[in-house]
N, C-alpha and C positions, 0 to 999 in steps of 0.2 A: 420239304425244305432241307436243304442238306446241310451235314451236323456239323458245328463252328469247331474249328480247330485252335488250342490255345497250346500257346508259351510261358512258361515260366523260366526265369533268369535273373539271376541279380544288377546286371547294368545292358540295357540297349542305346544302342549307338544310330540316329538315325542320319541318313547319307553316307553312301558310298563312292563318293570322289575321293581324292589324294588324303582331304583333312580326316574325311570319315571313317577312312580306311585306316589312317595313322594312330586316329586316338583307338580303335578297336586294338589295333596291334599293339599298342604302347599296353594297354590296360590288362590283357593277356601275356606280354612279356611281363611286366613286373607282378601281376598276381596269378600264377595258371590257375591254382582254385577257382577261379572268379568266373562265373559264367556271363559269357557276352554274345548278345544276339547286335548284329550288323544288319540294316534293314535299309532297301532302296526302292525305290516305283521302277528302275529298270536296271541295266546292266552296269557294274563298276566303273567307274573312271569315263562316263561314257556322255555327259554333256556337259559342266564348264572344265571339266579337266583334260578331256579331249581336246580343250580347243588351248591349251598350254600354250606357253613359249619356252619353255622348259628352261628358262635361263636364274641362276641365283646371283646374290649379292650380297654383301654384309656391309655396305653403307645406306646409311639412312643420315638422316641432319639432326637423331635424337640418339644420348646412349642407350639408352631401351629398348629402340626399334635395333640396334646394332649389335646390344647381345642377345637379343633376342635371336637374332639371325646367326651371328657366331655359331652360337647353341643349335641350331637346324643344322649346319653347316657340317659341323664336325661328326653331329649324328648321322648324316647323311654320307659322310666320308668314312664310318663306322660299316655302315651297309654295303658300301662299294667296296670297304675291303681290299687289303692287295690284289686280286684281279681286277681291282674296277669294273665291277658287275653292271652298275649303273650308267657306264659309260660318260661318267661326269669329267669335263674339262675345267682349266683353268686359264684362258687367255687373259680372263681381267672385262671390267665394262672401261670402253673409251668413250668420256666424257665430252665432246668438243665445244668451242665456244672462241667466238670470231670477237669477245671481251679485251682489252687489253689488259684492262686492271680487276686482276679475279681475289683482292683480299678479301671480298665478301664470301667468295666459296671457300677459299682456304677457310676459315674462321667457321662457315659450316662444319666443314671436314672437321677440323679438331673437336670442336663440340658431338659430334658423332660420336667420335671413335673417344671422345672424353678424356684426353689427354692436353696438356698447354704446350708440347713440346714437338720434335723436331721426330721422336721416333716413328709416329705412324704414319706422318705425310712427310714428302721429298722433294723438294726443288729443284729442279731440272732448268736452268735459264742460259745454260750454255753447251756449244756441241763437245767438249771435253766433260760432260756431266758423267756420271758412276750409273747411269739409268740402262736396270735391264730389260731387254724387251722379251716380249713372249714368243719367242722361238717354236718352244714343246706345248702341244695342249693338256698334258697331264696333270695332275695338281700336287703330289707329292710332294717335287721339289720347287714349287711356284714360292716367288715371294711371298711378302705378305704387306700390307699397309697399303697406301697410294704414291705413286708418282704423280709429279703435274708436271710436265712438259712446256714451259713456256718461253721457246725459242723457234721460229718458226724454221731456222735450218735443221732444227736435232727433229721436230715435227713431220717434215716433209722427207728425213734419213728415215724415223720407223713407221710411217703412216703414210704411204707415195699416195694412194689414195682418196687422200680426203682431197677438202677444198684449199687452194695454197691460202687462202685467207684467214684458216684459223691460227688464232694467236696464241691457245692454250688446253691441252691435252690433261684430262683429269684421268690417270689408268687407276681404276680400284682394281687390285692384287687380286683379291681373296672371292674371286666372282668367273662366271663360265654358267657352263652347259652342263643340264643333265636328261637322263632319257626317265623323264616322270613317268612315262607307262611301266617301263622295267621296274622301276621304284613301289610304284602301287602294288603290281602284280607281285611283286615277292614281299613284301609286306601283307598281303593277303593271304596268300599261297603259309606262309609262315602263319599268322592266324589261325585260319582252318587248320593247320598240323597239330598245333595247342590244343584246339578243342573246342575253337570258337564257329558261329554257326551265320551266314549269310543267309537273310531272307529276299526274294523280292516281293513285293507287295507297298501296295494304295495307302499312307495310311490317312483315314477317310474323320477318326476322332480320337482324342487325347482326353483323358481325366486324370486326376490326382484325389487321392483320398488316401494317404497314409503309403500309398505306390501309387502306381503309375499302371493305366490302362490303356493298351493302345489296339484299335480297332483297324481294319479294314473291312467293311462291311461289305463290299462285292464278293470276296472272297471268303468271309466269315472265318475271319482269324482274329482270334484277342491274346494279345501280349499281356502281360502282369511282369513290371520289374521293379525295383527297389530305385535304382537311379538310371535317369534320363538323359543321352546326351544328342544337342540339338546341333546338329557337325550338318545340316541340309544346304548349302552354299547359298544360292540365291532366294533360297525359300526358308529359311531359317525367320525370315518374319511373321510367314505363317502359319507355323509350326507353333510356333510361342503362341501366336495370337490364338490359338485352339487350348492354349488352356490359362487365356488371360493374360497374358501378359504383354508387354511391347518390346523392342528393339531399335534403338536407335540411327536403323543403318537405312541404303537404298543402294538398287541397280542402277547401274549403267552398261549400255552394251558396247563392248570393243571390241575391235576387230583388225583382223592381222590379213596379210598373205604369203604365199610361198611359191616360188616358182624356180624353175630348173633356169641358172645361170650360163644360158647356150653360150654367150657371148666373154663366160670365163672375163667380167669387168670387178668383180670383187676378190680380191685374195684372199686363197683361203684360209691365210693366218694371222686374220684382221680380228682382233676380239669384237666383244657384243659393240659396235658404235654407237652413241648416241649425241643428235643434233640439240643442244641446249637451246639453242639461239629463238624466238619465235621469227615465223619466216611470211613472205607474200608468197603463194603457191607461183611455182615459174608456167604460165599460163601463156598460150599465143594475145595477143591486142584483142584479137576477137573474139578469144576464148572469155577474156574479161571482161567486155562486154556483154555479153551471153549471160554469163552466170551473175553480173551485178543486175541485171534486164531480170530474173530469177527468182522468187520470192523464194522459192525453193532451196537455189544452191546458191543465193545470193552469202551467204558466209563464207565460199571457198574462194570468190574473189577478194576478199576482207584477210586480215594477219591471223594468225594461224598459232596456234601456241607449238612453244619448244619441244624438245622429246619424243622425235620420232626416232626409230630406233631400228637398226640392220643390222644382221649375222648371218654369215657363211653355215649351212646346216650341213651336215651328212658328215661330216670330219673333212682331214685333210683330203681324201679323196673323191670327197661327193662332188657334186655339182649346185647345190639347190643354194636359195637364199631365201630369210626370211625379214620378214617388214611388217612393222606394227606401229600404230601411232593410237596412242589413248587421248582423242581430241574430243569425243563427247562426252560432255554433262550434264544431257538430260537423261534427270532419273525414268526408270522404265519397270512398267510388269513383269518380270519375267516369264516367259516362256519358254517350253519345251523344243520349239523350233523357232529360235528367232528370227527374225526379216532381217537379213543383211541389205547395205547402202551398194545399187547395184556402181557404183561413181568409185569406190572406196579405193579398188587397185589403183587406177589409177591418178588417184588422191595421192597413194603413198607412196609412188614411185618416185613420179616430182618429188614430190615432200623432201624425199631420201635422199635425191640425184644432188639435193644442196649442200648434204654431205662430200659424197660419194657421184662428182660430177659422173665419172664412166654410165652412171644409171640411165644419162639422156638418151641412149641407145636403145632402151626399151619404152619409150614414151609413143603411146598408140599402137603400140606391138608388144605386147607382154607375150611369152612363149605359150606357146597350145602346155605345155604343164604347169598351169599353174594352180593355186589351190588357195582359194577364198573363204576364209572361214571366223567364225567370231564366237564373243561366250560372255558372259556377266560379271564385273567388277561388282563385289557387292562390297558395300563399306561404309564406313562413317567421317562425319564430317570431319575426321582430322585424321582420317586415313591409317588410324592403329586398329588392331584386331581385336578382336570381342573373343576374352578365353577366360569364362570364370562362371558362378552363380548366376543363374537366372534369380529372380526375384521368389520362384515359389522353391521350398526346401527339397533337394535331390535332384534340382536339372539344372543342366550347365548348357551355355550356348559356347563354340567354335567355330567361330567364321567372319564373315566381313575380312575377307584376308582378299583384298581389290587386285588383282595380277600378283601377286605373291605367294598364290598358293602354293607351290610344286617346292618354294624354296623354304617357307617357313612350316609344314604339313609335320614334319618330324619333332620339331622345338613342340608347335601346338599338340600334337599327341601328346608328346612326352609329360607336357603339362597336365594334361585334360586328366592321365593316367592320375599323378600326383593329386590332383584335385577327390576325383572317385574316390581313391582310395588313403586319404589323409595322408597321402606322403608329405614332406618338406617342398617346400616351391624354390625354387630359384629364386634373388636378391627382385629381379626385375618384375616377377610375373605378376604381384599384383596389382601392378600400372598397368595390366592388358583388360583388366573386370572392369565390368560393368561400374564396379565401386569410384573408379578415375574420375567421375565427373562429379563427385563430391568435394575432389582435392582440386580447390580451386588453382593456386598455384601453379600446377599442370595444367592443368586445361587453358589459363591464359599465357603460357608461355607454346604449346601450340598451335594455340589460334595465331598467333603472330608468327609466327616461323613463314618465310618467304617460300619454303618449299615443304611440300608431303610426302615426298621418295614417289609419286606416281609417273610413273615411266610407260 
């Protein structure tokens, strides 16, 4: 039998995606003492953070979820530094919406951004409005707050592209593109300089007894450490459940594509778009018949929910586009290699072309480069993140972060570090634990909120 190999360390970090990676790094930048073992079944960043959209935001329809993000944001613009290492933009997310009357979204937006006033959102209802557009992808000197755009001539001067039918342009400022591999990897890369130590390995069993025992028995390695953190993305419910405990989240799988823009139909200085509106797929007579004939794809003749969403990838000089629509809800197993929906392109091409008519030029002809790819929203029912105590003393869960991970991974470190090591938390962070659903108050002004920030 060959002879077990053990670890000793004061904090392990299991998963190495964007979050798992971040709270390693946070916990090592603020204590170097500290020893931290980083532990994955395979390579970093390498299955739902691969499958990224790399895009951030700092609106949500709660203040919580928005400083929370603020807080990722600035830390993330910390790391990019005057070269902008990270290659992060600022065009803004464009909101669309063929609504005439949006005081339900404004009254969102304020409550977001938790102000009653005129300074973070802008009214734009005429073409002499003060509205600037996003010229520059940089983020240095970007605005900040939101514009809404509700004039359909000033609409159709900075957005030629869309549909002339929308009525109202919601531009969140403080929102863009970032290259999350670059982000991991030097986040990592930084890590190991510290002193901190990357495992991969199975792990197969979990105990607790005064610390923490963590096995891989194919490979006969036993960890021993003082505290636990459970950062494992779509598996973080099984990780728990190894040593008793529960979480109240689930998978769903989503899926995006990308393809090289031969036909140059999206500009390349159109921020992140997104279609509010819920839409009936633009199908041929026959095609609708077909799929409602379908037991199968009978739902994709049926209405469709809002928030499918498009952006020009590679900078101002690429070519590519990318298309994602988060439209399912059934929860799911996770797996290592999920079955993508072989229909999905082009589901989201239509979808998209509602925005962005020029798209109908790719309908049954998507470019030979294209790239279909998907990964796990794992979350909870009211779509905030799980960053605090587990239920047994010394482990902390980090995750359920449903398509936000790349933009919230830095706030959530930062946290997880605070947590481990008794630092001070932020005003906000103990609305993100496990403890929230004690506080009845919150949890019923959630559950009624008309929106969950899933895009």
């Amino acid at each position: 039998m060959a002879d077990k190999t053990q670890y000793d360390c004061d904090v392990t970090v299991i998963g190495a995606g964007i979050v798992g990676i971040a709270c390693a790094y946070y916990i090592k930048q603020t204590s170097p003492h500290t020893s931290v073992l980083l532990l994955d079944s395979g390579q970093p960043m390498a299955l739902t953070s691969a499958q990224s959209g790399e895009n951030y935001r700092n609106w949500w329809p709660h203040p919580v979820m928005t400083a929370f993000t603020e807080h990722s944001i600035s830390l993330m613009e910390d790391l990019a530094g005057h070269n902008n290492i990270l290659n992060m933009t600022r065009r803004g997310y464009a909101l669309a919406t063929r609504k005439s009357d949006t005081d339900s979204l404004t009254e969102e937006l304020l409550q977001g951004y938790a102000r009653q006033d005129n300074e973070a959102v802008r009214i734009h209802d005429n073409t002499t409005s003060s509205y600037q557009p996003a010229l520059l992808p940089g983020w240095q000197e970007a605005p900040d707050g939101v514009d809404i755009l509700k004039n359909r001539a000033l609409i159709k001067q900075y957005f030629p592209s869309f549909d002339p039918t929308v009525n109202a342009v919601v531009h969140i400022r403080r929102a863009g593109s970032i290259s999350s591999q670059t982000m991991g990897q030097i986040m990592l890369e930084r890590f190991k300089s510290a002193g901190g130590t990357r495992l991969t390995l199975n792990v197969s069993q979990m105990e607790e007894a005064g610390h923490f025992k963590i096995c891989d028995k194919e490979h006969h390695v036993s960890i021993h450490c003082q505290q636990l953190v459970n950062a494992a993305g779509p598996f973080i419910s099984q990780l728990a459940t190894m040593l008793g405990s529960e979480l109240p989240v689930y998978n769903t799988l989503q899926q995006k594509i990308a393809f090289e823009d031969t036909e140059a139909v999206v500009p390349r200085g159109m921020p992140f778009a997104i279609d509010l509106d819920p839409q009936t797929i633009d199908w041929t007579d026959e095609e609708k018949q077909l799929l409602a004939e379908s037991d199968e794809y009978r739902w994709a003749s049926e209405e469709m929910p809002g928030a499918i969403h498009c952006r020009p990838d590679g900078g101002d000089g690429g070519r590519w586009i990318k298309l994602g629509w988060a439209f399912n809800n059934l929860p799911q197993i996770p797996q290592r290699n999920p079955a993508l929906m072989d229909s999905f392109p082009e589901i989201a091409v239509r979808g998209a072309a509602r925005l962005n008519p020029a798209l109908k030029t790719y309908y049954g002809k998507l470019p030979r480069n294209t790239h279909h790819y998907g990964g796990y929203y794992t979350m909870t029912d009211e779509n905030w993140p799980l960053i605090g105590e587990m239920d047994i003393p010394g482990s902390y869960v980090v995750g359920a972060m449903s398509g936000f991970g790349t933009m919230a991974a830095c706030a959530a470190g930062d946290i997880c570090a605070r947590l481990v090591l008794g630092r001070e938390l932020p005003d906000y962070a103990r609305s993100l634990a496990l403890s929230r659903y004690q506080n009845t108050e919150l949890m019923s002004t959630l559950h009624a909120q008309s929106q969950r920030g899933i895009l």
